[in-house]
ROSE-4610 file (N, C-alpha, C; in Angstrom, 1 decimal, always signed):
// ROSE-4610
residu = [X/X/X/X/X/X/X/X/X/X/X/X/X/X/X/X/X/X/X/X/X/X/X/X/X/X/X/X/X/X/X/X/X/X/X/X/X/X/X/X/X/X/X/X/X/X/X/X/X/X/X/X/X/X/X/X/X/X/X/X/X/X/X/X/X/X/X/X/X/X/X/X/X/X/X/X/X/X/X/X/X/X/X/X/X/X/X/X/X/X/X/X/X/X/X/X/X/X/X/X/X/X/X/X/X/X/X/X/X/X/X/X/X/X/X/X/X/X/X/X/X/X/X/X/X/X/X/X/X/X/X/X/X/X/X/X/X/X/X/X/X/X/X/X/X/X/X/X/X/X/X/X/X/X/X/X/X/X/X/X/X/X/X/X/X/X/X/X/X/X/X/X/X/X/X/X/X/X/X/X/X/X/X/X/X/X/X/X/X/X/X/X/X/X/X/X/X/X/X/X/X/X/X/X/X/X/X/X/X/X/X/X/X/X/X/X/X/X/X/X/X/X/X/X/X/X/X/X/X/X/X/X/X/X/X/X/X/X/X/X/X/X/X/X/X/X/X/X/X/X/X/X/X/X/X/X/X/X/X/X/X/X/X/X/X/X/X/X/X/X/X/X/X/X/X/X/X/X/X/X/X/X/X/X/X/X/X/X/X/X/X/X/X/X/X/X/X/X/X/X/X/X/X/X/X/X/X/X/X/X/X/X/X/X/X/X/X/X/X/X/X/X/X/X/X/X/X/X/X/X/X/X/X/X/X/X/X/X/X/X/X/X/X/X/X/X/X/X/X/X/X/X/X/X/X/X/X/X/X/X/X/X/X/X/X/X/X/X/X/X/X/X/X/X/X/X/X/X/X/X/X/X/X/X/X/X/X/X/X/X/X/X/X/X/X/X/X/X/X/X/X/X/X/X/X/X/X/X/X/X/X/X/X/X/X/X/X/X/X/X/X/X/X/X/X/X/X/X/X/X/X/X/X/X/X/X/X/X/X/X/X/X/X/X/X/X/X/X/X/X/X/X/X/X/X/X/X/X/X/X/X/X/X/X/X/X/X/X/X/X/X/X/X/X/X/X/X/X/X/X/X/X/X/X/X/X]
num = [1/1/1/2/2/2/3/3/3/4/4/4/5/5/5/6/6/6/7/7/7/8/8/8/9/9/9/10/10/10/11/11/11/12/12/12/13/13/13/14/14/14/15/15/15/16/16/16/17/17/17/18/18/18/19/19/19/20/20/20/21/21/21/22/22/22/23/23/23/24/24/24/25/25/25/26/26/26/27/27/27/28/28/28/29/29/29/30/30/30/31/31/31/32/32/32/33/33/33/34/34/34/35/35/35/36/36/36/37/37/37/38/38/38/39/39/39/40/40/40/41/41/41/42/42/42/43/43/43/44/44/44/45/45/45/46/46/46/47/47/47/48/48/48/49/49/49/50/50/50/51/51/51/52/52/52/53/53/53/54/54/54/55/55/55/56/56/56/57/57/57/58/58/58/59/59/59/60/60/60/61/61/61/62/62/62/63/63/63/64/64/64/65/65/65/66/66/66/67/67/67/68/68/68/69/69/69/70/70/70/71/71/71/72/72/72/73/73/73/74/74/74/75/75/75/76/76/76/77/77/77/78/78/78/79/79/79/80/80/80/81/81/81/82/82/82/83/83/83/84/84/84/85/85/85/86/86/86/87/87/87/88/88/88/89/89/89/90/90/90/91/91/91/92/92/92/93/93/93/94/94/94/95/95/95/96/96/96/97/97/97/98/98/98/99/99/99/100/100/100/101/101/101/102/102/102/103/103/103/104/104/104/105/105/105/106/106/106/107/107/107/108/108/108/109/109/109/110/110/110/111/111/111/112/112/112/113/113/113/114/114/114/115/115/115/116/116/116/117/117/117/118/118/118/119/119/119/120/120/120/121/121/121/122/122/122/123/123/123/124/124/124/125/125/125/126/126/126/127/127/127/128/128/128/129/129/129/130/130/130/131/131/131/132/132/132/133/133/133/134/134/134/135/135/135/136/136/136/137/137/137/138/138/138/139/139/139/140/140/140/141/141/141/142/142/142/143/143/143/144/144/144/145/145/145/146/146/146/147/147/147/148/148/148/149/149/149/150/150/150/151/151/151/152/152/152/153/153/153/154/154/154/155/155/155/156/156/156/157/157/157/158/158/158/159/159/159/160/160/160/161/161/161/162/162/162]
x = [+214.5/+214.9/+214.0/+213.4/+212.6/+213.4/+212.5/+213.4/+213.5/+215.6/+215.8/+215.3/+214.7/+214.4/+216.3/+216.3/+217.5/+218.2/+219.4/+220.4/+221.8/+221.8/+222.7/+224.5/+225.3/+226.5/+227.0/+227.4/+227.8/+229.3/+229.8/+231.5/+231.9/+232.7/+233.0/+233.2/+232.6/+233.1/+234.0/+234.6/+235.8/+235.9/+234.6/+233.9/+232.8/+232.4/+230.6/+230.7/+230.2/+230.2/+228.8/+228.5/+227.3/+226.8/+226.3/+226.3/+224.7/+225.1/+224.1/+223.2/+222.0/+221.4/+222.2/+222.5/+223.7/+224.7/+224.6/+225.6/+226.9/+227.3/+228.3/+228.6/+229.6/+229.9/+230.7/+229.9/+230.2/+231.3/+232.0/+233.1/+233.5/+233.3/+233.2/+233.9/+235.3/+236.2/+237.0/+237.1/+237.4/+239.2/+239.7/+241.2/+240.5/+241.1/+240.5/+240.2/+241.4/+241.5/+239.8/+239.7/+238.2/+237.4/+237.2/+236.2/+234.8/+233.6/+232.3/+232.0/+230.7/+230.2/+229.3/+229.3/+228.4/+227.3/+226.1/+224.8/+223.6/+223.2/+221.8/+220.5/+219.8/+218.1/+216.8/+217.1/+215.8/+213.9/+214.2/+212.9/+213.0/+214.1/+213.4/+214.2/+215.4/+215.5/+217.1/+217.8/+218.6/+220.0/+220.7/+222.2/+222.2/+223.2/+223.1/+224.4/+225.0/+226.5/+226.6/+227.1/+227.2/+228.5/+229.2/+231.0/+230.6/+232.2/+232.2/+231.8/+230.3/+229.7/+230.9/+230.8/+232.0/+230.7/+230.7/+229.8/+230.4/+228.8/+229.9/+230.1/+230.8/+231.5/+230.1/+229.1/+227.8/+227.9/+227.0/+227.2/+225.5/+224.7/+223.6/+222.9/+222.5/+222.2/+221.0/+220.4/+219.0/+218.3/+217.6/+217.1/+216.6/+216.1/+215.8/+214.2/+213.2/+212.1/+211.5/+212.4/+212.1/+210.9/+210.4/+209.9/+210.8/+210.1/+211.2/+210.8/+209.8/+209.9/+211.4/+211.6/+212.4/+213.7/+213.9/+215.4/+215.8/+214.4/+214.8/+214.8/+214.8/+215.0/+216.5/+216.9/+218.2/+219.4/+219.0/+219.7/+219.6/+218.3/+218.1/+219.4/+219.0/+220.6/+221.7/+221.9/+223.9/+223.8/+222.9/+223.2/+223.2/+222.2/+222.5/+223.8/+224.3/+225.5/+226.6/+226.6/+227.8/+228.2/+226.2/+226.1/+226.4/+226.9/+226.9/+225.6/+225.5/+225.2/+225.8/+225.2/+226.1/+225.6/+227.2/+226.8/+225.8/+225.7/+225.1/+224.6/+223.9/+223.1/+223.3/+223.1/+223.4/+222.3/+222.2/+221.1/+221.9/+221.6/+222.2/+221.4/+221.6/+220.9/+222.0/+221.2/+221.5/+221.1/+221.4/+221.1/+220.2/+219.2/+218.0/+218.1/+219.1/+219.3/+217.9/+217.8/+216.6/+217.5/+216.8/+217.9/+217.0/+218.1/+218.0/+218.2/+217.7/+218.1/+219.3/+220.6/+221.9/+222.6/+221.7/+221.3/+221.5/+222.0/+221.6/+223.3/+223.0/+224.1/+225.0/+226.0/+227.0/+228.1/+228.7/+229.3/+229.4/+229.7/+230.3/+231.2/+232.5/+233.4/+233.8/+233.4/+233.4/+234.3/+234.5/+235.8/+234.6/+234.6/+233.8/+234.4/+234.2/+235.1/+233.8/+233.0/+231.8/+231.9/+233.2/+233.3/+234.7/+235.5/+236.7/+237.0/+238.4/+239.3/+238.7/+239.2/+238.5/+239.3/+238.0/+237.9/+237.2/+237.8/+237.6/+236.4/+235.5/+233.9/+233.9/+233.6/+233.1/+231.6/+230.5/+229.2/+228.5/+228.4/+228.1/+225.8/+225.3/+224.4/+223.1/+222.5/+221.3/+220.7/+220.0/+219.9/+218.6/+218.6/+217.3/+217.6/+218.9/+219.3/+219.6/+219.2/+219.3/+220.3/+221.2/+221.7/+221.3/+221.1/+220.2/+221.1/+221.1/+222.3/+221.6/+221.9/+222.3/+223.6/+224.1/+224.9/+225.0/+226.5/+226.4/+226.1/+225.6/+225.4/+226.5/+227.6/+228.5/+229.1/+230.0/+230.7/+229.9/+228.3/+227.3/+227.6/+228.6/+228.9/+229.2/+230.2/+230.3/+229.1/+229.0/+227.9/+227.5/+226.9/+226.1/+225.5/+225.0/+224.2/+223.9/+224.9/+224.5/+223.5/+222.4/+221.7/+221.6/+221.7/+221.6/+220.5/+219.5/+218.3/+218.0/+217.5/+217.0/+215.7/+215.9/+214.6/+215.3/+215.5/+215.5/+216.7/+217.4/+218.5/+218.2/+218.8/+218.5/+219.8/+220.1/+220.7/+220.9/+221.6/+221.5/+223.0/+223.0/+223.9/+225.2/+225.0/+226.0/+226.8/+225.8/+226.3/+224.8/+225.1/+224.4/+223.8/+222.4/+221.7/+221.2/+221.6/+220.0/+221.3]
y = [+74.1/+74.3/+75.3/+75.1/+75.8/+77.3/+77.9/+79.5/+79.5/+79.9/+79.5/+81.0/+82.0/+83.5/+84.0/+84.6/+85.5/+84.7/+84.7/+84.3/+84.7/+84.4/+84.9/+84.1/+84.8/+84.4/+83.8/+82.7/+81.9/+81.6/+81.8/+81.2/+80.4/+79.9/+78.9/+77.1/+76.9/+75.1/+74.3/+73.9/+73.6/+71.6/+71.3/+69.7/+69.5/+68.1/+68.5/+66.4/+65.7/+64.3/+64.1/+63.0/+62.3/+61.1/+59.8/+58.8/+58.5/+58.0/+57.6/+56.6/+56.5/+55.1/+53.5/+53.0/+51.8/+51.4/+53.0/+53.1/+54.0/+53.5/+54.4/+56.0/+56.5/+57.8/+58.6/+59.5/+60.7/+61.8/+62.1/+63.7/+64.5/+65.8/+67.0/+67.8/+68.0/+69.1/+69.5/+71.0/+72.3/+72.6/+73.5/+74.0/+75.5/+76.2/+77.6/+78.3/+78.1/+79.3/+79.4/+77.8/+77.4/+77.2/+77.4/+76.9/+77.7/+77.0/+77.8/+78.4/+79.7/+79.7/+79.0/+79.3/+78.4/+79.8/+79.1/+80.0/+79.9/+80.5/+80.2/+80.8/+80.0/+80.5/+80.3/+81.1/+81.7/+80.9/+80.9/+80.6/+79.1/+78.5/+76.9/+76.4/+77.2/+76.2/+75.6/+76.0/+75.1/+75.9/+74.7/+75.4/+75.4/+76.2/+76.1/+76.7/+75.5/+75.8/+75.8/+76.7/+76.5/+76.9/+75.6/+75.2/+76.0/+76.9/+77.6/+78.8/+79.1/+80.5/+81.7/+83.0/+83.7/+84.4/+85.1/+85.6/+87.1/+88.2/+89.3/+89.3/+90.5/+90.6/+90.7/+91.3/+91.9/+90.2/+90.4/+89.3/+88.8/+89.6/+89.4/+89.2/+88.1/+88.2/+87.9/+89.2/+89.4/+88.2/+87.7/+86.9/+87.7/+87.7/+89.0/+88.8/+89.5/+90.5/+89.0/+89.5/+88.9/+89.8/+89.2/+90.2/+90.6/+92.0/+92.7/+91.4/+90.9/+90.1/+89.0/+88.5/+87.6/+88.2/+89.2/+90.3/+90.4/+90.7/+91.1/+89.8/+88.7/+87.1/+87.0/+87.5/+87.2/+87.6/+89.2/+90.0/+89.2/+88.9/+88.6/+87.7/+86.5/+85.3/+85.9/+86.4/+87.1/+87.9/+88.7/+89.4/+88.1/+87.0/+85.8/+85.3/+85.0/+84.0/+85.0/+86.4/+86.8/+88.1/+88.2/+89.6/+91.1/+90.9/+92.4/+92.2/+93.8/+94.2/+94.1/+93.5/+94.1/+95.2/+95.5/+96.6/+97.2/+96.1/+95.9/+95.1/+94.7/+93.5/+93.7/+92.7/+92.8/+91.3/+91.7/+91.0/+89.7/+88.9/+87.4/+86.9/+86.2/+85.6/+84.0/+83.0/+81.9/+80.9/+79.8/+78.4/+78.0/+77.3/+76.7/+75.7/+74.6/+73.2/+72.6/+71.3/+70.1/+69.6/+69.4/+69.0/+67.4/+66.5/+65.5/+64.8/+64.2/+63.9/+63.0/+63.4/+62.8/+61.7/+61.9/+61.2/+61.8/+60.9/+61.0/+62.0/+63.0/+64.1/+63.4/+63.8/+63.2/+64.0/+64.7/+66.3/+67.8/+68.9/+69.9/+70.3/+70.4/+71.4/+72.7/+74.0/+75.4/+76.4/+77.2/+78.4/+79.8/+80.2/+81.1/+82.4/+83.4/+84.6/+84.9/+84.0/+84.7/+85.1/+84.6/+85.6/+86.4/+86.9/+87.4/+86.5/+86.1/+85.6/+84.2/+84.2/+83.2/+81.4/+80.5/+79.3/+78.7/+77.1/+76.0/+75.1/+74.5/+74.2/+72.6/+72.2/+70.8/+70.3/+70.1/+70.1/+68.7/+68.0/+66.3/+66.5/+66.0/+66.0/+65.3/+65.6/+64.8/+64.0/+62.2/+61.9/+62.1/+61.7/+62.6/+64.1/+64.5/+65.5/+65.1/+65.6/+65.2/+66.0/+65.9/+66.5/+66.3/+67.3/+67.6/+68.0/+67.6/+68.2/+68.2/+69.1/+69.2/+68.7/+68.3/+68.4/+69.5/+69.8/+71.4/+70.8/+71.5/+71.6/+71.1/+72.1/+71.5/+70.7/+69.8/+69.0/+67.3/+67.8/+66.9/+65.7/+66.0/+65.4/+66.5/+67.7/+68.7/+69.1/+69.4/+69.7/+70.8/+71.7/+73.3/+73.8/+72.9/+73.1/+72.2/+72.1/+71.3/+72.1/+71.1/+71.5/+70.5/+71.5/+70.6/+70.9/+69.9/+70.5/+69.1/+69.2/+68.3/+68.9/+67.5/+68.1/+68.1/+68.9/+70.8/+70.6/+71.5/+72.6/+74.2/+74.3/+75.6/+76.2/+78.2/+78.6/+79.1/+79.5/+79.9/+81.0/+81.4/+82.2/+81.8/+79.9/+79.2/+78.6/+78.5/+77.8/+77.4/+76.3/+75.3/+74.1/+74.1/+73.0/+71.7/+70.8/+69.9/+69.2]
z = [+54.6/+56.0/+56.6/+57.6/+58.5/+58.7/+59.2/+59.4/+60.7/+60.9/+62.2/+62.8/+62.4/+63.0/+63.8/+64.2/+64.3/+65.2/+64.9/+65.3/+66.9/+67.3/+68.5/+68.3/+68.5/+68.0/+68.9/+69.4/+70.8/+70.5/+69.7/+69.3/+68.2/+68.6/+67.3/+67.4/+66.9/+66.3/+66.4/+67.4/+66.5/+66.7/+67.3/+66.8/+67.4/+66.3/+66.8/+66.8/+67.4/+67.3/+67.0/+66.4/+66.7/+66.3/+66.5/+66.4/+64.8/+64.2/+63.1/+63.8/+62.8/+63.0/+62.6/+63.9/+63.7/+64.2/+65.3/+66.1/+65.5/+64.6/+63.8/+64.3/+65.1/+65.4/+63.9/+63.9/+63.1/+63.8/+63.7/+63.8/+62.8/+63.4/+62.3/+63.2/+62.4/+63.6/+62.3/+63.2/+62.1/+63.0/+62.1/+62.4/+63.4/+64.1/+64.9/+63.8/+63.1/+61.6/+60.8/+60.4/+59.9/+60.6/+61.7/+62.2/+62.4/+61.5/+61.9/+63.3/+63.0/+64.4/+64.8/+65.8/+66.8/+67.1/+66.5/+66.5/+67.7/+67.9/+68.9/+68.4/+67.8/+67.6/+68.7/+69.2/+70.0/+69.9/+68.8/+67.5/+68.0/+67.6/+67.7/+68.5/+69.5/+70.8/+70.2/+68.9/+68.6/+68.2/+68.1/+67.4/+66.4/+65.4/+63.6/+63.8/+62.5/+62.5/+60.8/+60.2/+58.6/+58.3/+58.1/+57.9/+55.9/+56.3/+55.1/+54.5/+55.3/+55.4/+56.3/+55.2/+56.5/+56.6/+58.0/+58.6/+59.0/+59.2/+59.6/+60.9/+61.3/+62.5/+63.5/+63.7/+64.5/+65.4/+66.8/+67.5/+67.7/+67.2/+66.2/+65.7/+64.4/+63.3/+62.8/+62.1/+61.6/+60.7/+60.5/+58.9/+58.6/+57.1/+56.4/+56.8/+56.9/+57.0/+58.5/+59.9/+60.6/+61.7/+62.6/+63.6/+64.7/+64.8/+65.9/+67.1/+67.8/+68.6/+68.3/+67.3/+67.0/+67.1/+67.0/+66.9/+68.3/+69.4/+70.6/+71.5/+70.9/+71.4/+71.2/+69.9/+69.7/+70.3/+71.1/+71.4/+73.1/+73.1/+75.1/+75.2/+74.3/+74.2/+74.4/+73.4/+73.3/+74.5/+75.4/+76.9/+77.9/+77.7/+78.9/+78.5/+77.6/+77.6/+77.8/+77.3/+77.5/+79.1/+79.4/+80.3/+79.9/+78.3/+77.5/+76.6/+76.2/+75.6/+73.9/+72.6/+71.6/+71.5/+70.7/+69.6/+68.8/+68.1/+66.8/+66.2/+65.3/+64.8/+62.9/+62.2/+61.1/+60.2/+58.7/+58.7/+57.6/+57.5/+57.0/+56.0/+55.2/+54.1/+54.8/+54.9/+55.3/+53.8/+53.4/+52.5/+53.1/+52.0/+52.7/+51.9/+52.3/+51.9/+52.5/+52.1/+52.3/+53.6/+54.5/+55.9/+56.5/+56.6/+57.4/+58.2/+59.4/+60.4/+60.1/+60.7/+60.8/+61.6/+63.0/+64.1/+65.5/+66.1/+67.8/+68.2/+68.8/+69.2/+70.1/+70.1/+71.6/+71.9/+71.7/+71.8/+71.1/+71.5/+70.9/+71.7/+71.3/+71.9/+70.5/+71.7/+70.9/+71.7/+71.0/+71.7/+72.0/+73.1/+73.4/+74.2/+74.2/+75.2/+76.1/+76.2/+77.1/+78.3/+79.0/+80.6/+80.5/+79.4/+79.2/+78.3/+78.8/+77.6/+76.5/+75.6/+74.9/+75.7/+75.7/+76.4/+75.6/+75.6/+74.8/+76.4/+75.9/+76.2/+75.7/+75.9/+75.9/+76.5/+75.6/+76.1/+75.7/+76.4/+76.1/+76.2/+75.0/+74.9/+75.8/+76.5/+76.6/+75.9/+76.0/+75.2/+74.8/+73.0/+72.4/+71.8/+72.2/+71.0/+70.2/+68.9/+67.3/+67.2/+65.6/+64.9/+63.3/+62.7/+61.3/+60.7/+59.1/+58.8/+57.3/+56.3/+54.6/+54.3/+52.9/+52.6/+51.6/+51.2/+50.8/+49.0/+48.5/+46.8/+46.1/+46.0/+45.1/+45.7/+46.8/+47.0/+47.3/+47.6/+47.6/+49.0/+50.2/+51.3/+52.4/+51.7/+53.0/+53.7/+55.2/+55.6/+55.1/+54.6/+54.6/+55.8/+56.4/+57.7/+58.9/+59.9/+60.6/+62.0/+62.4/+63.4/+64.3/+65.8/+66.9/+67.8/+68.0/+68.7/+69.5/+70.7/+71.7/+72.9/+73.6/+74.3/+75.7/+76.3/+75.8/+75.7/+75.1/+74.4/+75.4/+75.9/+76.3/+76.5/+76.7/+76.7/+78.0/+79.0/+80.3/+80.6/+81.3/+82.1/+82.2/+82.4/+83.2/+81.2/+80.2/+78.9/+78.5/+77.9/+77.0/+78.1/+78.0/+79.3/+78.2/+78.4/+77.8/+77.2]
């Protein structure tokens, strides 16, 4: 897996759709209780969601021996999407499964508190967003890491563009 460089904390998961080669639609939906977060990397433009990872609380997240340029990408994100400042930042050791294209994207709906209270999001992909995915080691089907990246994916003020 490519290094996603630092991470920005955007909310949580709670389904991600996407259609295979063949047509065939894929669905990946979590309980609130389980549900991964919803990540933003700076570095390459994309989402990273790892069902099963608990993560810490910081709304930040370091990779280990990243560049400060990459740290202060991370932090720019979490101020656009939410207009605060965090706290704090905290450093992550992420899986670096073999990742393969899974196919063509067609939704995420995620739970976010980015203007006050927490709000359920629905974001229907442009076409030409991919979703990448690992399967996890030991169950050899769960995802470990799904990624959503297109042309463009971007982060803005208003959510998720592209």
């Amino acid at each position: 897996m490519q290094d996603p460089g630092d991470l920005a904390l955007l909310g949580s998961v709670l389904e991600l759709q996407h259609e295979v080669p063949g047509g065939e639609a894929r669905h990946h939906a979590w309980t609130v209780r389980s549900a991964p977060k919803l990540l933003w990397s700076p570095k390459r433009q994309a989402l990273y969601i790892f069902p099963g990872l608990t993560l810490p609380r910081p709304k930040v997240l370091r990779m280990p021996k990243t560049s400060p340029a990459s740290v202060d990408a991370a932090l720019g994100s979490w101020r656009t999407w939410t207009g605060r400042t965090p706290a704090h930042s905290r450093d992550l050791d992420v899986p670096a499964p073999r990742i393969v294209t899974a196919g063509q994207g067609h939704h995420i709906v995620y739970r976010s508190n980015k203007w006050g209270p927490s709000t359920d999001y629905i974001h229907h992909f442009d076409p030409g967003t991919t979703v990448d995915m690992a399967a996890d080691a030991e169950s050899g089907h769960a995802p470990a890491v799904l990624i959503v990246r297109g042309p463009p994916l971007r982060l803005t003020k208003r959510g998720l563009v592209g």
